[in-house]
C-alpha positions in Angstrom: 110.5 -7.6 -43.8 111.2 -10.0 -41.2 107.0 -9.8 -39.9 106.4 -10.4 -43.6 108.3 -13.1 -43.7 107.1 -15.1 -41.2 103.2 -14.3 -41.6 103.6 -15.7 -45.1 104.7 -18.6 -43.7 102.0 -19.3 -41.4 99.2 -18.6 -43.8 100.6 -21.3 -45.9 99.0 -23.9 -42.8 102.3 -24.3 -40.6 100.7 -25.1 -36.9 103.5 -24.2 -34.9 102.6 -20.6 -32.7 103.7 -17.2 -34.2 107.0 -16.2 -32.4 107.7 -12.6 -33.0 110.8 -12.1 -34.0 113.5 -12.1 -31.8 110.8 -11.3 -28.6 111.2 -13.3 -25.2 108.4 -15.4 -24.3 105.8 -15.0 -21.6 105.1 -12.3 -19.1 108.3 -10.4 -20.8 106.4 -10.6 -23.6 103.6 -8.7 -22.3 104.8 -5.6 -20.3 107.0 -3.4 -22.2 110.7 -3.5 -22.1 113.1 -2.3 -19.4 110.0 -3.1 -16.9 111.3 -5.2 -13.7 109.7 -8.2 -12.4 110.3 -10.3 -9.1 107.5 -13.0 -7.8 107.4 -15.3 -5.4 108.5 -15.6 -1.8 112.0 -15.2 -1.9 111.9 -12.7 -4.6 109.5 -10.4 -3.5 108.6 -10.8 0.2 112.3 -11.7 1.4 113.8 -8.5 -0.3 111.0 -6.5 1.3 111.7 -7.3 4.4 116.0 -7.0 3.9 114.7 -3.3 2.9 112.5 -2.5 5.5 115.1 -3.8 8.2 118.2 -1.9 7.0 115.9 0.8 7.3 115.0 0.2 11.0 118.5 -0.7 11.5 119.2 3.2 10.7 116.8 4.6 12.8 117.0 2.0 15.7 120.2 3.3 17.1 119.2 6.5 17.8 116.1 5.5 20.0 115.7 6.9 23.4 117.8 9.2 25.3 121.2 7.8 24.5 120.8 7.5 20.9 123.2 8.1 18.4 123.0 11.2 16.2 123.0 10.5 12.4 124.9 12.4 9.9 122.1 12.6 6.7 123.4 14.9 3.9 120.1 15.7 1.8 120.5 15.9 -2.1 120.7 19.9 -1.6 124.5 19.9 0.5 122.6 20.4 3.5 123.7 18.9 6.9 121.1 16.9 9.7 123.1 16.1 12.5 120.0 14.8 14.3 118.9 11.5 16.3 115.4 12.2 15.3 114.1 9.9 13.1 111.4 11.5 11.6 114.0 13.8 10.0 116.4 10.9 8.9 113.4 8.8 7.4 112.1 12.4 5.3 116.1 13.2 4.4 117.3 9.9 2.9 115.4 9.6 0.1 114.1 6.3 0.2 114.0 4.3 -2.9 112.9 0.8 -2.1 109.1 0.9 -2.0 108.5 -1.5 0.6 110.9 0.5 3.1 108.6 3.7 1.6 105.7 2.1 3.1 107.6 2.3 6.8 108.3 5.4 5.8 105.0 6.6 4.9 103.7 5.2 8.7 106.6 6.9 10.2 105.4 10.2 8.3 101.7 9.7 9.4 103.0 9.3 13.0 104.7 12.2 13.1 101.6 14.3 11.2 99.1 12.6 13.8 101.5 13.1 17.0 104.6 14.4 16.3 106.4 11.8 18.1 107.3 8.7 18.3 108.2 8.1 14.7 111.6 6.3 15.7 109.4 3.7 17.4 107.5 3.2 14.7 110.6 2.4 12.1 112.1 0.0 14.6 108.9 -1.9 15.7 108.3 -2.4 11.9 111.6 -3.4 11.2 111.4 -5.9 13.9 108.5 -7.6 13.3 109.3 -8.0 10.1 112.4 -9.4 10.6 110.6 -11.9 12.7 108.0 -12.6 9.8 111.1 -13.5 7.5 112.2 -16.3 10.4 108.8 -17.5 10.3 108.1 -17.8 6.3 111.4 -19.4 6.0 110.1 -22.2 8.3 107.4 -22.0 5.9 104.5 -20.1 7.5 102.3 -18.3 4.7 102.8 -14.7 5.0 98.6 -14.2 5.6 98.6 -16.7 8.9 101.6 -13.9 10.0 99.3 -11.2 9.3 97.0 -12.3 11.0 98.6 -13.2 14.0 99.7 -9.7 13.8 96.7 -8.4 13.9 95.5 -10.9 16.6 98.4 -9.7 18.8 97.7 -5.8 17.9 94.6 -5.9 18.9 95.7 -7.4 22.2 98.3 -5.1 23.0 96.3 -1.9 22.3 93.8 -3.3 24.9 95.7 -4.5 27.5 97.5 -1.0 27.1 94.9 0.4 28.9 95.3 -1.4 31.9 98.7 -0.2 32.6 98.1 3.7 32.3 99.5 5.0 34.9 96.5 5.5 37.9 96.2 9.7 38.4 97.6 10.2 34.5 93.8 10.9 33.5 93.6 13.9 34.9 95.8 16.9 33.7 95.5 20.4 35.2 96.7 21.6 31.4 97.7 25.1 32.3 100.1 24.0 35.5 102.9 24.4 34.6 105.0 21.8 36.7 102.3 19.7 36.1 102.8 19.5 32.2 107.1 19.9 32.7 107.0 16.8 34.2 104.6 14.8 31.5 106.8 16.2 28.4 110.3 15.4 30.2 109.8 12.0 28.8 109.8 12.7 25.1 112.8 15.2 25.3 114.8 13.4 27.2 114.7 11.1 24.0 115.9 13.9 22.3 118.3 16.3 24.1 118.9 13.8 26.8 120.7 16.0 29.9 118.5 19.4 28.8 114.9 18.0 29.4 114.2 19.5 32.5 115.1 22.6 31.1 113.8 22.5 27.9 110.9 21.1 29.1 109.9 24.3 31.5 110.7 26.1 28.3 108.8 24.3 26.2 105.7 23.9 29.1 105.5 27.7 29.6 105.7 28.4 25.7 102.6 26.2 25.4 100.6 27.1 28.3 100.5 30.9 27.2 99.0 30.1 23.4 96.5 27.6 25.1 92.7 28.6 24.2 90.2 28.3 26.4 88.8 25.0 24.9 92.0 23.4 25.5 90.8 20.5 22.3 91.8 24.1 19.8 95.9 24.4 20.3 97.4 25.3 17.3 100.5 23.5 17.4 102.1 26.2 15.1 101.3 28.9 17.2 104.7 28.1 19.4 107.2 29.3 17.0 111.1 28.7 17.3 113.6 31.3 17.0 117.4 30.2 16.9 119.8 32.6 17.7 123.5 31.9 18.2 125.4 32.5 21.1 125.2 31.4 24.7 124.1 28.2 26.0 121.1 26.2 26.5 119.9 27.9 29.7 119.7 31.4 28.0 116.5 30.0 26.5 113.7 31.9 27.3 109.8 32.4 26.1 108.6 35.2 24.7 104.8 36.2 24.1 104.3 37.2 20.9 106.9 36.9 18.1 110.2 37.4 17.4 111.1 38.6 14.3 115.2 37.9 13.5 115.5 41.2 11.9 116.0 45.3 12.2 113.3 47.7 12.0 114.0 49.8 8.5 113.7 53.4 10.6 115.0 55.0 13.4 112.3 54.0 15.8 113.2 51.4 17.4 110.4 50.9 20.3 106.6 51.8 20.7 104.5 50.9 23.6 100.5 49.8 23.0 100.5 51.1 19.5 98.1 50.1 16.6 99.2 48.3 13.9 99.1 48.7 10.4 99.8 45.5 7.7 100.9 46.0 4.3 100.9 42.9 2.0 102.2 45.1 -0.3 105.1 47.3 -0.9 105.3 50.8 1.1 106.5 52.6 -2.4 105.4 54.6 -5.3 104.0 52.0 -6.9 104.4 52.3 -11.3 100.4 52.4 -13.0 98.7 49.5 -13.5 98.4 50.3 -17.5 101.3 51.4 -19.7 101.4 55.6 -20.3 103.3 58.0 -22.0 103.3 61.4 -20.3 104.7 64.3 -22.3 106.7 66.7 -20.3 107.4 70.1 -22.2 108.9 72.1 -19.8 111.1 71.7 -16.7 108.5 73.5 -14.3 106.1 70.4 -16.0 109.1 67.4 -14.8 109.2 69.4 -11.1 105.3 69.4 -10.9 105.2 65.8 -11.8 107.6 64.5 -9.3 106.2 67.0 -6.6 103.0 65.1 -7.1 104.6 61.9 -6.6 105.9 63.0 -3.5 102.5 64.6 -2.3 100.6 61.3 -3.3 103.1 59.0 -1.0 102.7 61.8 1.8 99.2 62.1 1.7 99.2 57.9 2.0 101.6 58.2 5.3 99.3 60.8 6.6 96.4 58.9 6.3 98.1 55.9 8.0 99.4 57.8 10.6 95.6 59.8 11.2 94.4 56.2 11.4 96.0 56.1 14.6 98.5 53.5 13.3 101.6 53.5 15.1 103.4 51.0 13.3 103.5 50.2 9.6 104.7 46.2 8.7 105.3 45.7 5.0 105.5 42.2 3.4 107.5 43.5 0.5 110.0 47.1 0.5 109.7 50.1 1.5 110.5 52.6 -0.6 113.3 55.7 0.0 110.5 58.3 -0.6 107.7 56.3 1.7 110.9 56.0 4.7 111.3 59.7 4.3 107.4 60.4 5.1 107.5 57.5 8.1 110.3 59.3 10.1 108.8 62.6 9.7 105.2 61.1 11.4 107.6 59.0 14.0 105.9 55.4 12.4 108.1 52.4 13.2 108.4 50.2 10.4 109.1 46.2 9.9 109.8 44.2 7.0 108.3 40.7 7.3 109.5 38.9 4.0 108.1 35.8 4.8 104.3 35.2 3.6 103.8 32.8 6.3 105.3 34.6 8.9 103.2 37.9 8.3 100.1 35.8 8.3 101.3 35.1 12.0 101.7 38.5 12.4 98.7 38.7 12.2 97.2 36.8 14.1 99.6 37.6 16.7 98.2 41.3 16.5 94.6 40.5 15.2 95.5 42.7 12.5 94.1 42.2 8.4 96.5 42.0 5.6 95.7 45.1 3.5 96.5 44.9 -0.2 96.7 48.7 -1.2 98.1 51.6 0.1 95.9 53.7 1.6 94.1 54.4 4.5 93.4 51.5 6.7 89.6 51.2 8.4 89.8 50.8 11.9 88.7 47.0 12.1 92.2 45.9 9.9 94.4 47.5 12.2 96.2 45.1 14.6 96.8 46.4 18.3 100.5 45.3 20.2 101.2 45.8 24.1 104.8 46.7 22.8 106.6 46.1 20.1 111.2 46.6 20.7 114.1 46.2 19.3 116.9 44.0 21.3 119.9 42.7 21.1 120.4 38.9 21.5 124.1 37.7 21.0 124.7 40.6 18.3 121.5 39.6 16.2 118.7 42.6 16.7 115.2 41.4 16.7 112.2 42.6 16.9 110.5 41.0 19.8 106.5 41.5 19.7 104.3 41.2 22.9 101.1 40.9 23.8 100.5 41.5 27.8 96.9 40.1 27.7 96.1 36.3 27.8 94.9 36.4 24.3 98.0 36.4 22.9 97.9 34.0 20.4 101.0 33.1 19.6 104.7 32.4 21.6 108.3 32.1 20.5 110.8 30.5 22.2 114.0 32.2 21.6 116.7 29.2 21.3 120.4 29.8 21.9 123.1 27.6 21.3 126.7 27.1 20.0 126.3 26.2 16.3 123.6 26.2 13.7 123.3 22.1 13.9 123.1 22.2 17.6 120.1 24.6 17.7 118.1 22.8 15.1 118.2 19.8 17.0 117.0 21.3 19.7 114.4 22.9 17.8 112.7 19.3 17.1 113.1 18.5 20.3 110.9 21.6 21.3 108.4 20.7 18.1 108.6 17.5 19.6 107.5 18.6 23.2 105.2 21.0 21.7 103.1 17.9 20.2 103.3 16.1 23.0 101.6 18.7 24.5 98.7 18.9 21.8 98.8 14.9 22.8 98.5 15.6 26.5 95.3 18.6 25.6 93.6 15.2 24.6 94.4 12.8 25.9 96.7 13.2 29.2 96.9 9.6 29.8 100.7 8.1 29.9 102.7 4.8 30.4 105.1 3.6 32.2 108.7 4.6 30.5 111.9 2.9 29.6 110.2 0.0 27.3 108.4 -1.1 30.6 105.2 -1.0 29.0 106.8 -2.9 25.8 107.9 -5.4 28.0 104.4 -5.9 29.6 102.9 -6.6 26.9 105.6 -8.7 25.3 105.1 -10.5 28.5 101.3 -10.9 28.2 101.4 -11.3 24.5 103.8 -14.2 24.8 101.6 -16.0 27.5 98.2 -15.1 24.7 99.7 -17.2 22.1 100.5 -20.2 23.9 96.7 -20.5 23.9 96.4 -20.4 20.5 95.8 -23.1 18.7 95.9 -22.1 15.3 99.0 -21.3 12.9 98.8 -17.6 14.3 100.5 -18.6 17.5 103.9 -18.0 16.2 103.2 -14.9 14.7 101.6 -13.5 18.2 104.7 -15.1 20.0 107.0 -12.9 17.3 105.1 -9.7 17.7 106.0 -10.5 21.4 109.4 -10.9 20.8 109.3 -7.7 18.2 108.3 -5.8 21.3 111.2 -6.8 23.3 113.5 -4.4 20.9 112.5 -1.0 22.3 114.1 -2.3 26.0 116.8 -3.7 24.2 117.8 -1.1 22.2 117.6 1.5 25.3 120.0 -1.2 26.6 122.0 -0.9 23.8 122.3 2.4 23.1 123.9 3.2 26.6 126.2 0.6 26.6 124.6 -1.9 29.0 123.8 -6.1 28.4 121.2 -6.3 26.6 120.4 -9.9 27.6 121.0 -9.2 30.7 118.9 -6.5 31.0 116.2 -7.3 28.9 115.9 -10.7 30.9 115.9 -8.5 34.4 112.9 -7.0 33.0 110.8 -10.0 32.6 111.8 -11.1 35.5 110.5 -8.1 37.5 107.5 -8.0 35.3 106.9 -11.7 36.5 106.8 -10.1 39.9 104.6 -7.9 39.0 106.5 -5.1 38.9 104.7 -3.4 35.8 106.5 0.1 35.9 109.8 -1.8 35.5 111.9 0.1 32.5 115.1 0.2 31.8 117.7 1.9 34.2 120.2 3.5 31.3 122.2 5.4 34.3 123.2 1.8 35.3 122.5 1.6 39.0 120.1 -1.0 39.2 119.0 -4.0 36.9 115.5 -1.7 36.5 114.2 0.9 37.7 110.3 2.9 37.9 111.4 5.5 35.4 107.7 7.1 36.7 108.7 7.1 40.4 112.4 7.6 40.1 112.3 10.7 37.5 108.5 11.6 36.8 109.2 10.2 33.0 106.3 8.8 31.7 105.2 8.1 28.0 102.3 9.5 26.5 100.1 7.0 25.6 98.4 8.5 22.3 102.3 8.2 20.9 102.7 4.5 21.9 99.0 3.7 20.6 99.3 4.9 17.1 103.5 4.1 17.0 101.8 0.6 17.7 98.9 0.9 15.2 100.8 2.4 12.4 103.8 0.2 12.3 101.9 -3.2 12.5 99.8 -1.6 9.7 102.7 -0.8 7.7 104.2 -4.2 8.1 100.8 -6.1 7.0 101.2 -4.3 4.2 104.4 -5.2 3.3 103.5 -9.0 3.9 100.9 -9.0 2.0 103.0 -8.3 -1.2 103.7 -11.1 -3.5 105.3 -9.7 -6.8 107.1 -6.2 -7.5 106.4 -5.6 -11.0 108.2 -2.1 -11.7 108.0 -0.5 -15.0 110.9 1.2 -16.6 111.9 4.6 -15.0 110.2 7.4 -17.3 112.2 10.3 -18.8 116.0 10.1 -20.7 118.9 9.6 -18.9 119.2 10.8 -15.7 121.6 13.7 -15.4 124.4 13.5 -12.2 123.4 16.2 -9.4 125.5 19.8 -9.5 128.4 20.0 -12.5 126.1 17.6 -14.8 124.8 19.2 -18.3 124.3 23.4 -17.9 121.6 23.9 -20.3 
């Protein structure tokens, strides 16, 4: 063949260099077909940076409490009308993987806080849109970084100094109190409802608070949407709600034991294979009188146990219903794994995998346990009188599905703001007064620089400047206008000055004025993670992607039914 050929050739002392046949030269030569490849400044770093801002473009309208709300349509039809941008960023499947790296430190924002994730997207974006000004004018990307690092460093300490005086000290359990410290992150989110939902949210978390304060659970506040009503029909519930109908007729007990089934309530078929021989009708009648005797004998003992109540994770059976009415059990139907773990724990009850009689440490105890009617859905509502209730729903009404689940990450969101506040109750002035501040300090910092990094501390400055901005923006004011009343106040010395977005004044102390403060924990890390994220991306010099593994890729619904 062709190889043949030309190896022939070469032993016969021709010096030139074996060319393959028909194969590219250099670096194609050495990765394996289809693979992409893009080096250099231009290439690589300039396209990572056009990613990561189209990104932050996105997310940054949607900042703060005028934000826009995003329609994201996931790959599975389902709607997010939503102006929280940890959903948008998890919803659109980012494909870029520099923009996945914002991503990523928008994701581990929201795991380590639960806020704060659009800030995160949009100061990344931002700086790195400044980086690109400064490598065109022909910085090297590592002076950048570290400037960036320079000026991180900076900012987190001088973020100290402007906690609010008083913040430090949090009386966790008063209610008003802690209303008034998570207004500021949902009236980012539901902007109009915060007082209100942040009562809600306040009361939901003081009930499931332990006694060391450090141990909230986060997912003990569960959410439970039903339709109907308004907003101000919300209300807390200790213990949970359960969006279904008991299976029997009793539909209430009072300070009743509890009984858990992970199993199904049913004749359950043998666990080997058997043949059984039935001669004789009398022999068919014994046979199923025995079944019934067996399931009877298993509701007795339950109901000798002192249970009251029987919850089931799978069925119940016709037979096993029969025998519950007849010894007046209530019985539930939790389908949901997760949610009869909660069960649980709600009712310090143990999961027990057989039929059969429980012992007296696996059952659960409940103050009450009812059925009610909210807006034409029945649910069964849980409660737990004493303080050890361990876990509280907050029962969310609303118009439409898409509606309610906003609101429910705007409660998550106050509920980890919360878990913020149990550590660290320390907060900032609002309104990008704090961004501001720093941009005003920062900026002042690197004119004392000598070294290249001066321009990258001046940009992180300026990065700063977009979380006034964009409040500015996002309700329709100046921006300019605004953002340059800000450092003018700030000049003054006016260090609470945020943004007014009502549009009364040129600025106003969002802290005084409203009680909104922001938590500092969410600023710090939003801070951290995003000029981590962005060092990251700067430090890239070449992409090198491989080709895609697997065939062709088949088209979403209606492609090939195999």
């Amino acid at each position: 063949g062709t190889f043949g050929g030309q190896r022939q050739k070469v032993e016969r002392g021709q010096r030139h260099p074996v060319i393959m046949a028909g194969m590219p030269y250099g670096l194609q030569a050495m990765l394996k077909d289809g693979h992409k490849h893009m080096s250099g400044l231009d290439e690589a770093v300039i396209k990572n940076v056009e990613a990561c801002k189209q990104l932050s473009k996105i997310t940054r309208t949607s900042l703060g409490p005028n934000g826009m709300n995003k329609m994201v349509i996931n790959h599975l039809d389902k709607l997010f009308v939503t102006s929280d941008a940890a959903v948008i960023v998890r919803e659109l499947e980012v494909a870029h993987p520099a923009a996945k790296l914002l991503v990523m430190a928008a994701q581990a924002q929201e795991q380590e806080i639960g806020d704060g994730t659009n800030l995160v997207v949009t100061f990344g974006g931002e700086l790195l849109g400044n980086a690109e000004e400064l490598i065109r004018d022909g910085l090297h990307p590592s002076e950048i970084i570290e400037g960036y690092e320079k000026a991180m460093e900076q900012a987190l300490k001088w973020m100290e100094e402007l906690i609010i005086p008083g913040s430090e000290s949090l009386d966790i359990r008063d209610l008003a109190a802690v209303a008034d410290r998570i207004k500021g992150t949902l009236s980012s989110k539901q902007f109009g409802y915060e007082s209100i939902l942040a009562k809600t949210c306040a009361e939901a978390c003081i009930d499931v608070c332990p006694k060391n304060q450090l141990n909230f659970n986060v997912d003990n506040v569960r959410v439970a949407k039903i339709i109907g009503s308004s907003l101000h029909e919300n209300e807390v519930v200790q213990g949970m709600v359960i969006r279904r109908d008991v299976e029997g007729t009793v539909k209430h007990v009072k300070d009743a034991k509890v009984a858990v089934f992970g199993c199904a309530v049913d004749t359950s078929s043998t666990e080997t294979k058997g043949t059984v021989l039935i001669s004789s009708g009398k022999e068919l009648e014994d046979y199923s009188h025995g079944e019934e005797k067996k399931m009877e004998e298993y509701i007795k003992q339950i109901a000798e146990s002192g249970a009251k109540v029987v919850v089931s994770g799978q069925s119940f059976g016709e037979m096993a219903m029969h025998f519950i009415e007849r010894y007046n059990l209530m019985a539930i139907k939790i389908t949901s794994k997760f949610e009869l773990r909660r069960f649980c724990r709600a009712t310090n009850a143990t999961g027990i995998i057989k039929l059969g009689r429980p012992q007296a440490d696996e059952l659960g105890y409940v103050s009450s346990i009812d059925l009610i009617e909210i807006g034409g859905t029945k649910c069964v509502v849980v409660k737990q009188n004493d303080k050890t209730s361990r876990v509280s729903t907050v029962i969310l009404r609303g118009s439409t599905e898409n509606a309610m689940d906003d609101i429910e990450r705007a409660v998550d969101d106050g509920v980890n703001a919360y878990k913020a506040l149990t550590k660290d109750s320390r907060t900032l002035p609002a309104g990008g007064a704090t961004e501001i501040e720093l941009a005003h300090r920062l900026a002042a910092f690197g004119r004392k620089q000598t070294g290249l990094d001066q321009y990258a501390i001046e940009k992180f400055a300026r990065a700063l400047e977009v979380v006034p901005r964009t409040l500015a923006e996002n309700a329709g004011l100046n921006a300019t206008d605004v953002v340059y009343n800000l450092y003018a106040a700030h000049a003054n010395g006016e260090t609470a000055a945020g943004v007014d977005v009502t549009h009364e004044a040129q600025w106003c102390d969002l802290q005084a004025k409203e009680s909104i403060a922001d938590v500092y924990l969410v600023k710090w890390w939003a801070l951290k993670l995003a000029t981590e994220a962005v060092c990251t991306v700067l430090r890239v010099d070449q992409i090198i992607m491989a080709k895609q593994a697997g065939g062709p890729k088949g088209g979403g619904p209606g492609g090939d039914e195999d």
